[in-house]
Backbone bond lengths (Angstrom), bond angles and torsions (degrees), N, CA, C in turn:
res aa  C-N    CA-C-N  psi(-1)  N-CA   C-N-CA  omega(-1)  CA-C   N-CA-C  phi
1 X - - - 1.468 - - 1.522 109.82 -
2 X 1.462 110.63 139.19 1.562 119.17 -169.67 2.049 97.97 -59.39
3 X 1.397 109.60 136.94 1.920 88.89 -174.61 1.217 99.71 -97.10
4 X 1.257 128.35 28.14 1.575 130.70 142.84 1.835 113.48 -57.83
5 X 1.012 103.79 -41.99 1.645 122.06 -174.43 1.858 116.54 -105.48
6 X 1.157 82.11 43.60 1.664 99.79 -175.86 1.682 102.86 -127.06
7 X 1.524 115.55 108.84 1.251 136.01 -159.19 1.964 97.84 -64.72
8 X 0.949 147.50 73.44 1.457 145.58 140.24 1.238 126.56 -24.03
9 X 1.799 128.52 -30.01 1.278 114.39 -169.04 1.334 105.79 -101.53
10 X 1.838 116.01 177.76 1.008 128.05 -175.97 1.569 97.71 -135.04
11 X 1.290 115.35 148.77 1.265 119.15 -162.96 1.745 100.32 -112.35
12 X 2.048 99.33 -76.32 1.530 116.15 174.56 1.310 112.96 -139.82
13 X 1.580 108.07 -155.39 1.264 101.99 -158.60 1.914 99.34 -80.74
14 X 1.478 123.86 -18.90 1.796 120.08 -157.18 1.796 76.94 -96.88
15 X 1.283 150.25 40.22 1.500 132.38 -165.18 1.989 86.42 -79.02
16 X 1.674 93.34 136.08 1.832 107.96 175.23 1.712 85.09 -118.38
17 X 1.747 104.52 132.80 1.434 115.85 174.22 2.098 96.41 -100.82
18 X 1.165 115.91 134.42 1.731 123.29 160.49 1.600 94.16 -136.21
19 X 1.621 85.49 84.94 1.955 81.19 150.04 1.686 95.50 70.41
20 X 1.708 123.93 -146.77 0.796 109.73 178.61 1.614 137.72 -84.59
21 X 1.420 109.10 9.11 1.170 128.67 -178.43 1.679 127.15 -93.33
22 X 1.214 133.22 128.69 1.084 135.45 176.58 1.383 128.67 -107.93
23 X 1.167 134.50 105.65 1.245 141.23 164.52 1.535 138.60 -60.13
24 X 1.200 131.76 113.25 1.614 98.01 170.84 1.742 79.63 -156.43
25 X 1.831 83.48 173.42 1.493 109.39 -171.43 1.387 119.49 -140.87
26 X 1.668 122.98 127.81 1.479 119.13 -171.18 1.292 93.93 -111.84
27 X 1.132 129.77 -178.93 1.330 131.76 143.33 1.557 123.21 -121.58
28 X 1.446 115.46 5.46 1.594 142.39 174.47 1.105 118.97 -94.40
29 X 1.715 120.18 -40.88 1.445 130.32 -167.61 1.246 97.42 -116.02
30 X 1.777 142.18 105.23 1.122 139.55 175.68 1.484 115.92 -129.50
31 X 1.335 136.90 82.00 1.239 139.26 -176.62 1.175 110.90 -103.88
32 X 1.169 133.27 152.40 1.252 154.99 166.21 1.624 109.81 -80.33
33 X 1.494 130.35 98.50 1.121 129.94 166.25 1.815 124.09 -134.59
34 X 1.166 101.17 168.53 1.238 104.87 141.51 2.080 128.52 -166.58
35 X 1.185 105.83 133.23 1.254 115.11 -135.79 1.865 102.75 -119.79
36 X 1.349 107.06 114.40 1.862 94.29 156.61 1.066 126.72 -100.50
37 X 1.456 116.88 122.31 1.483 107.87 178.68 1.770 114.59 -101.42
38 X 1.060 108.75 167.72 1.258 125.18 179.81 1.830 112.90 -100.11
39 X 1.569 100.98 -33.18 1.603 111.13 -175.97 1.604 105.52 84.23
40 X 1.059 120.15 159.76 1.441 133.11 -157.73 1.649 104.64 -147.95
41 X 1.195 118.68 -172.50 1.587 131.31 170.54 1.455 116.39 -43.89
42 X 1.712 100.79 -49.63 1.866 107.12 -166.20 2.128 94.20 -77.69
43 X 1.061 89.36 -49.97 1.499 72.58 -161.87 1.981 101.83 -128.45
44 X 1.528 112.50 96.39 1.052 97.43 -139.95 1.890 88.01 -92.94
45 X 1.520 119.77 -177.68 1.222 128.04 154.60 2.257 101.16 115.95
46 X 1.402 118.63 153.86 1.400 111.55 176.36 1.218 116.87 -49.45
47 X 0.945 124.10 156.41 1.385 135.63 137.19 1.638 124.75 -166.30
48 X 2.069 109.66 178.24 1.495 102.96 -157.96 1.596 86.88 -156.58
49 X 1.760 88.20 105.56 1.333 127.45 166.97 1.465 125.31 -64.29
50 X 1.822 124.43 117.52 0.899 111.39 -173.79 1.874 110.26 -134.63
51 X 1.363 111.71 109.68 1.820 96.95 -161.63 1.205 94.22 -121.82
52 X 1.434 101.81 141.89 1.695 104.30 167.56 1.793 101.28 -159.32
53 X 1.118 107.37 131.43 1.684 110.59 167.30 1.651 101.38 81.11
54 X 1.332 132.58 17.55 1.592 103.63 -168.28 1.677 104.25 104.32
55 X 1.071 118.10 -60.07 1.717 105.38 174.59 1.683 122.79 -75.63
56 X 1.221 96.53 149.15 1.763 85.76 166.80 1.721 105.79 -162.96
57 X 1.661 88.19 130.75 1.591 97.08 -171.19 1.860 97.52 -125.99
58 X 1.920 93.38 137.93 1.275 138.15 -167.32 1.144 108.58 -111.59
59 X 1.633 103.86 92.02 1.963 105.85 162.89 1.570 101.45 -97.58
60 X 1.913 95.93 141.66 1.450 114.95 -178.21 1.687 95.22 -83.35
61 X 1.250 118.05 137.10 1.417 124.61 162.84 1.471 131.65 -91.29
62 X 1.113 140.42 153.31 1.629 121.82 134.38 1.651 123.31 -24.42
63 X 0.903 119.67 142.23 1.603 111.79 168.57 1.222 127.04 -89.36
64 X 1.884 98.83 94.55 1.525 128.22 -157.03 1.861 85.65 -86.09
65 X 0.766 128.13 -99.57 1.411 123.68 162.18 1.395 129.33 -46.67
66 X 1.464 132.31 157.64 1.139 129.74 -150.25 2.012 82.31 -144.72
67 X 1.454 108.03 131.20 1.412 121.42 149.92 1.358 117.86 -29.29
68 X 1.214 107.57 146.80 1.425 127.72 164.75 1.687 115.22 -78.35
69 X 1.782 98.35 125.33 1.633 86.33 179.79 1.519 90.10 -129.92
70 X 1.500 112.81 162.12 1.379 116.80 157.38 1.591 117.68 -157.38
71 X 1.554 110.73 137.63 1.667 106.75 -145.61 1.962 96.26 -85.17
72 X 1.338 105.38 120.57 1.457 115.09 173.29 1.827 95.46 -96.80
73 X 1.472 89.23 113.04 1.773 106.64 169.68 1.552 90.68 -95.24
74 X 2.247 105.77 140.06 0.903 124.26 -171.15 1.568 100.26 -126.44
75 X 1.548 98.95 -2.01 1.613 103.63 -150.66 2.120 95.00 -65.53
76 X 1.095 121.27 -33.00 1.615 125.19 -156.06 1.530 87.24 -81.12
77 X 1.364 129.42 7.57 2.027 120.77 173.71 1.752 104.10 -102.94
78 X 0.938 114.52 136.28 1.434 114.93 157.90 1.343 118.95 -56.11
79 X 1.229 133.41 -39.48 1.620 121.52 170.97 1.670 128.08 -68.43
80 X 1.480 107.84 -1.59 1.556 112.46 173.17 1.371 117.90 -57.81
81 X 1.151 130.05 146.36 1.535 129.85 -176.96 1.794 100.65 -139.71
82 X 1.374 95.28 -12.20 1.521 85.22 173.00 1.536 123.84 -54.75
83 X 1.557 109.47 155.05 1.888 95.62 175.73 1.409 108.01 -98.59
84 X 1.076 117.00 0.01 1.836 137.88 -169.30 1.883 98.25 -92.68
85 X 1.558 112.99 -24.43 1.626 101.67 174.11 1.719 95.15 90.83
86 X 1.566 141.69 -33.33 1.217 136.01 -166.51 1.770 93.55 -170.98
87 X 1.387 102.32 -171.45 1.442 130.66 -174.78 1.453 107.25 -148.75
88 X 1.593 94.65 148.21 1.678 96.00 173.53 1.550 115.93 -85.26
89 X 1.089 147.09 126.55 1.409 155.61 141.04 1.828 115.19 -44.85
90 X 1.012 108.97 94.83 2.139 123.45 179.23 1.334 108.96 -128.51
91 X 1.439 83.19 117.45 1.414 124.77 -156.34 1.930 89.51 -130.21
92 X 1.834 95.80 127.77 1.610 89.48 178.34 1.555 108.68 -90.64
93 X 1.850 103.52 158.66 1.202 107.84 156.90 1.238 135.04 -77.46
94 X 1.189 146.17 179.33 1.270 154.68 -174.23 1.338 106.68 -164.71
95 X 1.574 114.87 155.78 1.241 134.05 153.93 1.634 118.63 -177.00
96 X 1.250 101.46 125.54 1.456 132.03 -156.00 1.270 130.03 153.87
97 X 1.221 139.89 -168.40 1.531 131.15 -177.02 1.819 103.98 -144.87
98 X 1.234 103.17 161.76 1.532 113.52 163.31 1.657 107.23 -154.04
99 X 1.249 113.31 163.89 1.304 139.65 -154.33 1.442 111.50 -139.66
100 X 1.239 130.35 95.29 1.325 119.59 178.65 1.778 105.10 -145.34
101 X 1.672 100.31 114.48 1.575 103.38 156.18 1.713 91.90 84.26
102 X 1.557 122.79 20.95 1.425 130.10 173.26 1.291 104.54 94.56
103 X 1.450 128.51 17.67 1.419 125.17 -153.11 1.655 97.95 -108.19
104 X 1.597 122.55 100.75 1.613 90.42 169.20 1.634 120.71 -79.07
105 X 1.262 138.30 175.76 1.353 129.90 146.08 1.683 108.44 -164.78
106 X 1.384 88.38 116.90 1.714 108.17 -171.28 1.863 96.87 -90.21
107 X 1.399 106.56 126.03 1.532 120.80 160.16 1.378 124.27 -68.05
108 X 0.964 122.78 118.27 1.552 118.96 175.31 1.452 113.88 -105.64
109 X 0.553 122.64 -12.80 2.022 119.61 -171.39 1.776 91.62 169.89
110 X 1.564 111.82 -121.93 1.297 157.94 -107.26 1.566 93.69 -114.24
111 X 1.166 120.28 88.10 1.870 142.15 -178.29 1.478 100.05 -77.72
112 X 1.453 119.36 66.05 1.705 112.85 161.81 0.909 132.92 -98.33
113 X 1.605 136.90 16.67 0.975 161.46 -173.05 1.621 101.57 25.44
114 X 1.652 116.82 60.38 1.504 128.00 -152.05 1.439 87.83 -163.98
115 X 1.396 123.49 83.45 1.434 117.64 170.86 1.495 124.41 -57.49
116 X 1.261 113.15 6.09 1.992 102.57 158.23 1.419 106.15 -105.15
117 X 1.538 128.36 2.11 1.613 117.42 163.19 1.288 105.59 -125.31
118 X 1.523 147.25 -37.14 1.113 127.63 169.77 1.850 132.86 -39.05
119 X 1.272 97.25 150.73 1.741 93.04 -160.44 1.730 83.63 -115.26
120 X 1.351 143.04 98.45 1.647 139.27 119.49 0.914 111.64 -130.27
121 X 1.645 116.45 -164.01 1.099 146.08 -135.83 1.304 108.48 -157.34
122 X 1.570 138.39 106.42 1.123 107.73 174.52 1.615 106.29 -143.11
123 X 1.148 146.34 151.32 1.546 159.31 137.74 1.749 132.21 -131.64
124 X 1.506 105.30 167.17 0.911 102.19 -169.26 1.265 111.92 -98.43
125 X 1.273 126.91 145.80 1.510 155.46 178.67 1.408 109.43 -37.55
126 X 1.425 156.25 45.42 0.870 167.25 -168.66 1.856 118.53 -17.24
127 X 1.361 107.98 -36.08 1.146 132.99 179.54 1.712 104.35 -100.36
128 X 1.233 122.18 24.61 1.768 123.00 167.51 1.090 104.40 -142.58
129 X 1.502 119.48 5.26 1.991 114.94 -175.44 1.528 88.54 -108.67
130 X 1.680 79.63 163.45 1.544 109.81 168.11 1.699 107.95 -130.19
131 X 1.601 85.26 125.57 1.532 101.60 -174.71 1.857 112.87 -85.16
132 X 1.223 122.32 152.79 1.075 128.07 -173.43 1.849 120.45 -98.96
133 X 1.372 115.05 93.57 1.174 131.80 -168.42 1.229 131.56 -58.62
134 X 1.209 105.42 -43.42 1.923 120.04 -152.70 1.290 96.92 -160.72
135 X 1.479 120.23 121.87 2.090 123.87 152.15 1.263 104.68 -110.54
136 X 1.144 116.46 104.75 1.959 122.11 170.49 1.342 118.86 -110.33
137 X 1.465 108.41 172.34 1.214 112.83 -152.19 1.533 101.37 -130.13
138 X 1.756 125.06 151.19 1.481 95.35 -174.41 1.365 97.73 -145.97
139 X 1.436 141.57 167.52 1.200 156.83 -155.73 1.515 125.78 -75.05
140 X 0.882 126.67 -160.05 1.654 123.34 159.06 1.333 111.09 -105.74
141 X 1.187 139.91 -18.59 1.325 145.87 137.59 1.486 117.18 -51.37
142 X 1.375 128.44 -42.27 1.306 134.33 -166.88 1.635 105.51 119.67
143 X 1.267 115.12 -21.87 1.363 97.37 -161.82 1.862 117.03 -78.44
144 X 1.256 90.38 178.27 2.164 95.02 -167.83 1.853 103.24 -52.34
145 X 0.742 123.91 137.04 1.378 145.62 169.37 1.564 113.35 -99.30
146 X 1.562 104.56 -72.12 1.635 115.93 178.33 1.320 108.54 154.66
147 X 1.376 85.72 149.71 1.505 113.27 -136.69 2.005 85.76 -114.21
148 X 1.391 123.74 121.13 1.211 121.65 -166.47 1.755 111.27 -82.94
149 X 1.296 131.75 117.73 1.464 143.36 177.06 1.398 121.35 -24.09
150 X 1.353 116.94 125.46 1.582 102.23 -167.65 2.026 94.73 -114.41
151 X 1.131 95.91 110.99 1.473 94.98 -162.76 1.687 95.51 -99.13
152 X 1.163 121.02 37.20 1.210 111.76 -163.85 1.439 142.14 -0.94
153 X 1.327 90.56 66.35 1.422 89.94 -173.65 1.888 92.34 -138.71
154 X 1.526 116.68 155.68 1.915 115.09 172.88 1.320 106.03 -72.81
155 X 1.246 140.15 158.66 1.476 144.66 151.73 1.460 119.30 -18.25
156 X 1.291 122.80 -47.24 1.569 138.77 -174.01 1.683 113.26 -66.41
157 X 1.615 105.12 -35.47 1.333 111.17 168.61 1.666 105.15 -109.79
158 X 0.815 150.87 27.64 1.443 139.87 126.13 1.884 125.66 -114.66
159 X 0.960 91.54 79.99 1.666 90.03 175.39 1.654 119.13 -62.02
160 X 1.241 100.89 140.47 1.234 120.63 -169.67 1.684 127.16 101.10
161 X 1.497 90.62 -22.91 1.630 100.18 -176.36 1.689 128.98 -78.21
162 X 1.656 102.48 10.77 1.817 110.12 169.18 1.833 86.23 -82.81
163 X 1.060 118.49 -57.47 1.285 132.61 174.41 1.926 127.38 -12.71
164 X 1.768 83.29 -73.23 1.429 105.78 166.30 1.549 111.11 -56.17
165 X 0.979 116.60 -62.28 1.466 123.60 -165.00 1.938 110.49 -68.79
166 X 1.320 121.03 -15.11 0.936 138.63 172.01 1.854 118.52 -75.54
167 X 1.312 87.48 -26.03 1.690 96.07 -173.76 1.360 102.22 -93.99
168 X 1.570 114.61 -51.00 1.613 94.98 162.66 1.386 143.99 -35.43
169 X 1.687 97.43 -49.23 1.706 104.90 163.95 1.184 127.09 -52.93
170 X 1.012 115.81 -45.03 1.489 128.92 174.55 1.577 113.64 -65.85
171 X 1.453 117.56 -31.24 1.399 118.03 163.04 1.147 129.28 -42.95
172 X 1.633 107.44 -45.43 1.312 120.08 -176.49 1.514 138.76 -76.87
173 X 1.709 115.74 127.01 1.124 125.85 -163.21 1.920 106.44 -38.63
174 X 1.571 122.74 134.01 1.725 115.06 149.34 1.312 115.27 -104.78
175 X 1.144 101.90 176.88 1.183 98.60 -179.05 2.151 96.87 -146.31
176 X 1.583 102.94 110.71 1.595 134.35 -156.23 2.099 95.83 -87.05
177 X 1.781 87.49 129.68 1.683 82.35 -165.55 2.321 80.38 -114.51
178 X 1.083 116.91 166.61 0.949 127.32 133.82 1.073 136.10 -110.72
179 X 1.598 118.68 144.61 1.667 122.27 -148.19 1.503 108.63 -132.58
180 X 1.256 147.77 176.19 1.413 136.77 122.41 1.787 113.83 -109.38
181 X 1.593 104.09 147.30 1.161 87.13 -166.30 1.591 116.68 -97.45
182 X 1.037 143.91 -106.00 1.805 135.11 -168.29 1.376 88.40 -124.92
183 X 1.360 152.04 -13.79 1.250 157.14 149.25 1.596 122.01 -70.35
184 X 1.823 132.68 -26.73 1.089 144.04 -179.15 1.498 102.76 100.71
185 X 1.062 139.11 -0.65 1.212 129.69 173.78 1.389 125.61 -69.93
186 X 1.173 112.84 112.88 1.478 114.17 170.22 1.492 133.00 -53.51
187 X 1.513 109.17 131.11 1.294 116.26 -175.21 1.385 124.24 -149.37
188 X 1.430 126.20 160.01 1.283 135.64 -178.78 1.292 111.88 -103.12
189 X 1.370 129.63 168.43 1.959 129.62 170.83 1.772 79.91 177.87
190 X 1.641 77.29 138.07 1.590 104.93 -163.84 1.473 70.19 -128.20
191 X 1.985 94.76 142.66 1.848 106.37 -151.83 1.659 91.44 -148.55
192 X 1.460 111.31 108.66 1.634 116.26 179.22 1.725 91.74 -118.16
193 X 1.367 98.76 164.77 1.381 117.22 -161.52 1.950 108.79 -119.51
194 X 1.314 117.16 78.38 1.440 111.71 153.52 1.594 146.68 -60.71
195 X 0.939 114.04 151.26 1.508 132.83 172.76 1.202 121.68 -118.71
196 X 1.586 122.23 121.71 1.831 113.00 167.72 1.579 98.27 -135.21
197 X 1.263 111.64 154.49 1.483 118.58 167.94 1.506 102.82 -138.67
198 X 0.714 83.15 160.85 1.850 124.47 169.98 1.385 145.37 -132.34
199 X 0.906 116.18 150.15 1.865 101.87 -152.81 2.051 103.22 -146.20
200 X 0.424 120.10 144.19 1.980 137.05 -143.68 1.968 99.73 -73.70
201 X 1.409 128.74 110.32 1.056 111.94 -179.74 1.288 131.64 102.64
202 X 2.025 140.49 99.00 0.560 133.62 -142.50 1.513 113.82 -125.07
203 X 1.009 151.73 148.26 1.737 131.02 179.27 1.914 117.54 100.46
204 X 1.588 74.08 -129.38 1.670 81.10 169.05 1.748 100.61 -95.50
205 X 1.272 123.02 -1.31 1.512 113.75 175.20 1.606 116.98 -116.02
206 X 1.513 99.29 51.38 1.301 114.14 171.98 1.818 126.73 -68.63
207 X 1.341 84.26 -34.98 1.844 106.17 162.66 1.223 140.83 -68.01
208 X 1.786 105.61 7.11 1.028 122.12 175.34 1.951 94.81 -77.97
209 X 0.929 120.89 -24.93 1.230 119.37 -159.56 1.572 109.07 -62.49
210 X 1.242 113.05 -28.22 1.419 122.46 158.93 1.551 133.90 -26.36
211 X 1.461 101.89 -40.79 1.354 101.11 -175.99 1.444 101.44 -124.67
212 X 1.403 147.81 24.80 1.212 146.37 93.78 1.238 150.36 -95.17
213 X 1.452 121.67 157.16 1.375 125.94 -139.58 1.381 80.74 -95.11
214 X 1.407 114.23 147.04 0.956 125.75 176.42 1.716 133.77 -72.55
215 X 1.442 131.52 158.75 1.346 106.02 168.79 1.155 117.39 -115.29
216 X 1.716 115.10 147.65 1.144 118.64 178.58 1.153 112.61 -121.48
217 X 1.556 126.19 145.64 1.623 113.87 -172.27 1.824 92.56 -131.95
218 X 1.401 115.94 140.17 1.809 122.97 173.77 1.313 101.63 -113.06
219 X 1.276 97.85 141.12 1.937 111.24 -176.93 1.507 100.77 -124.58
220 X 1.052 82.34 153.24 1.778 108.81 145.04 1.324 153.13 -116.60
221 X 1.219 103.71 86.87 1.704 118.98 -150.71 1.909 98.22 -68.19
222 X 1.418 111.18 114.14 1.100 123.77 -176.47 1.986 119.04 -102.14
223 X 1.134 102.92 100.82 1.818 108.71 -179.18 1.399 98.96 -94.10
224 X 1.916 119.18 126.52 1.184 117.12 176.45 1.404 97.37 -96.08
225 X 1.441 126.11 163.44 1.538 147.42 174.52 2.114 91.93 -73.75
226 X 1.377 122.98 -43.35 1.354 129.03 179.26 1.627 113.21 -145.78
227 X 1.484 104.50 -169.61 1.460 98.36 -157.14 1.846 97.13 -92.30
228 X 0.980 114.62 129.24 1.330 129.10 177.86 1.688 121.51 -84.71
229 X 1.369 108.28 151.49 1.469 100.48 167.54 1.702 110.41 98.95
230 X 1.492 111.21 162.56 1.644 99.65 177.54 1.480 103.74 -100.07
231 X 1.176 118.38 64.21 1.726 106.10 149.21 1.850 88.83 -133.80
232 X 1.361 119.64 -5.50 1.756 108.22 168.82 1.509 122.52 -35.29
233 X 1.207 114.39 131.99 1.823 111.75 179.29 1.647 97.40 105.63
234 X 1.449 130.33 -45.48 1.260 122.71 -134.80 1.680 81.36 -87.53
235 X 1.527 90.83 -158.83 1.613 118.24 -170.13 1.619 95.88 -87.62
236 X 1.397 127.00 -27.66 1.487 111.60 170.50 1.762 117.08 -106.08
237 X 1.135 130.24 6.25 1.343 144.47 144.57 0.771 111.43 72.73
238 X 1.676 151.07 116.36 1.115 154.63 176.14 0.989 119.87 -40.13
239 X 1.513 125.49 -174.37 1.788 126.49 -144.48 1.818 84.99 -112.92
240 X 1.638 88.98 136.65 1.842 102.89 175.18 1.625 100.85 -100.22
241 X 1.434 131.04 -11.47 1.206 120.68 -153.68 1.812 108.39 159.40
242 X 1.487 112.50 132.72 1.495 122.35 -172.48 1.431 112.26 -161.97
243 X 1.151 131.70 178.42 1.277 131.01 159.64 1.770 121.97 -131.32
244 X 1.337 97.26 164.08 1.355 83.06 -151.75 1.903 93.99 -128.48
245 X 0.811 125.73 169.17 1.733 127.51 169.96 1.213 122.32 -90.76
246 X 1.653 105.82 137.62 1.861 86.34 -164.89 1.568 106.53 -102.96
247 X 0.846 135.93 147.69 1.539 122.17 150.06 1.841 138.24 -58.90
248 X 1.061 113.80 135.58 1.559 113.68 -169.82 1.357 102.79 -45.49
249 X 1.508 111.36 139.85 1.551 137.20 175.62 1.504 95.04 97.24
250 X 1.355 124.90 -52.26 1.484 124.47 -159.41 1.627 131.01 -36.53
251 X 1.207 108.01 138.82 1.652 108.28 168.14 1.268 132.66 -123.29
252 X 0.845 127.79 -168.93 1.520 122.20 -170.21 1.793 125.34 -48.97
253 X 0.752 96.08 -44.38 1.654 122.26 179.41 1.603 105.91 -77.97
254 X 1.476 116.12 -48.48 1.747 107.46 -175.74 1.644 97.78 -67.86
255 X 0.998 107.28 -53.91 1.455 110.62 -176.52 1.546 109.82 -45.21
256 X 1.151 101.65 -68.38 1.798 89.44 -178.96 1.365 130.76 -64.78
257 X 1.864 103.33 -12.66 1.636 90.40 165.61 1.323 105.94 -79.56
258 X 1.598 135.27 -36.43 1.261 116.13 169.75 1.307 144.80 -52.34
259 X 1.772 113.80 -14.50 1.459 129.06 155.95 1.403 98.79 -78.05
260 X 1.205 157.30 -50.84 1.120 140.19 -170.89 1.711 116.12 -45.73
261 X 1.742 101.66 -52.99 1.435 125.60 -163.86 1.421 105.88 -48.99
262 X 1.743 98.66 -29.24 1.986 108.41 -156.79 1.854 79.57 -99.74
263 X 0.722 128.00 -29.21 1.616 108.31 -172.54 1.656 126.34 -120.91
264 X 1.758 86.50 47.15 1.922 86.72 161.98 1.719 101.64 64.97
265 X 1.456 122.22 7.54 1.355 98.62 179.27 1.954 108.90 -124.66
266 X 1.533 104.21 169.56 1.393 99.06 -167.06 1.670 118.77 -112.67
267 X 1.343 127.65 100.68 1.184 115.48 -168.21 1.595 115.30 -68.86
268 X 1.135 105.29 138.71 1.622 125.27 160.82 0.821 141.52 -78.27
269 X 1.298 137.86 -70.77 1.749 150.75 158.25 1.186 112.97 -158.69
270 X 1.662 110.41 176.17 1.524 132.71 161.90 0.770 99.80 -76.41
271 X 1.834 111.58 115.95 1.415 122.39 157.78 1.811 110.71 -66.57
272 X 1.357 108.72 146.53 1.615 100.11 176.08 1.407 111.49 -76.80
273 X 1.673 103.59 152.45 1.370 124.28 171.89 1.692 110.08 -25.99
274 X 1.200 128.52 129.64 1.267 131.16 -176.65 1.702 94.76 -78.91
C-alpha cells in the first residue's frame, strides 16, 4: 500500500483501522464536523475528518496540504546543544469547521494554539445558550432581600459595578452555624442563601425563551472561620469557602446539616446574630 494512504491517526479509545480509513465511536463526544488536516509531528500525513451523531470517520490522504513550520533559532542561549543552532516548530493545518454542545469553530490554516499565529474562528451558537438573568439574595426566613442590577453591560464597560454588586452581598443577612470538623476541631461558617436564573437564548434569539421554562438554581454560599476538610495542613489546603445547592423548602440550617452529614462533619448550633 502507497504509505501516503496509511491511516496514522488516532481518534478514541473503540478507533477500527480498514485500510486507509478509520472509524470510531463515542457516545460522550458528539460533534458535528468536518475537517482537513494536513498532520503535524504526533501524527503526521493528510487526512479528512468527518463526525456527526457519535461516529467519526478518518480518510488518510496524499499530502494535499503540508504542515505549518517555523524555524525557532536557539543558537544566541547558552543552554542550546543543538548542532543546527535551532529546531523547527510543526504545527498542523486545518480547514473546516465543527460544532459541538452550541460551540462553532471554523479552521482556517495554522493550529498553534498561539493566538498571534493560529488561523480560526470561533463563537457560540446563539440559539443553544442560556443567558444569565437575575443574582438574588435571600433572608433568614428565605424571603427576597435583593436581587443585584443587570445593567447589561461586562465589568470593563461599567466601572464601579464589582463594587456595587459587592455591597449588596455583603448587605445580606447570614445566618453562622457552629460545627466540628472530621478531626474535632471547632469551627464556624457563616451561610447566605443565593439565587440565579437563566432563561433560553441569547442575542437576537432571546425569544426563544418563550417556549422554555427557565432555569433556576439556589445556593448556599458557605464561609468557613478555617480551612476545612482532610487535605487542611497539607500543601493543597483545605476548603475556606464554597457553595452548595439547596433543596426545595430548605434553609439555612437544613442545608448545612445536610453538608455536614455528607462530609464527616458534626453540627453544633446557631451561633447568635453577630
Amino acid at each position: 500500500m502507497n504509505k501516503f494512504w496509511v491511516n496514522h491517526n488516532r481518534w478514541g479509545d473503540n478507533d477500527r483501522y480498514f485500510g486507509p480509513l478509520l472509524y470510531s465511536f463515542s457516545g460522550a463526544y458528539r460533534p458535528i464536523a468536518l475537517v482537513l488536516s494536513s498532520g503535524g509531528d504526533e501524527y503526521t500525513g493528510c487526512s479528512l475528518r468527518a463526525s456527526a451523531f457519535g461516529h467519526t470517520l478518518i480518510l488518510a490522504l496524499p499530502q494535499v496540504i503540508r504542515p505549518w513550520e517555523t524555524w525557532v533559532d536557539t543558537s544566541k542561549y547558552e543552554w542550546s546543544k543543538s548542532p543546527e543552532g535551532g529546531y523547527w516548530d510543526v504545527y498542523r493545518r486545518e480547514f473546516g469547521f465543527s460544532v459541538s454542545e452550541g460551540f462553532l469553530h471554523v479552521k482556517l490554516g495554522a493550529q498553534t494554539h498561539d493566538s498571534s499565529t493560529t488561523k480560526d474562528w470561533c463563537k457560540h451558537l446563539p440559539w443553544t445558550q442560556w443567558r444569565h438573568v437575575r443574582h438574588s439574595f435571600y433572608g433568614l426566613d428565605g424571603q427576597h432581600v435583593s436581587t443585584i442590577p443587570d445593567t447589561g453591560k461586562g465589568y470593563r464597560l461599567d466601572p464601579g459595578r464589582f463594587e456595587r454588586e459587592r455591597a449588596i452581598a455583603d448587605a445580606t443577612p447570614v445566618a453562622s452555624f457552629a460545627f466540628d470538623d472530621f478531626d474535632g476541631e471547632r469551627l464556624s461558617v457563616a451561610t447566605k442563601i443565593e439565587e440565579r436564573e437563566w432563561r433560553f437564548g441569547s442575542g437576537w434569539f432571546k425569544w426563544l425563551s418563550i417556549f422554555r421554562r427557565p432555569k433556576i438554581s439556589r445556593s448556599l454560599d458557605l464561609k468557613f472561620s478555617g480551612e476545612t476538610g482532610k487535605r487542611k495542613g497539607s500543601w493543597k489546603g483545605g476548603t475556606m469557602g464554597h457553595s452548595i445547592e439547596m433543596l426545595p423548602g430548605e434553609l439555612h440550617e437544613a442545608a448545612f446539616k445536610r453538608y455536614c452529614a455528607k462530609h464527616d462533619m458534626k453540627f453544633v448550633e446557631q451561633e447568635p446574630a453577630a
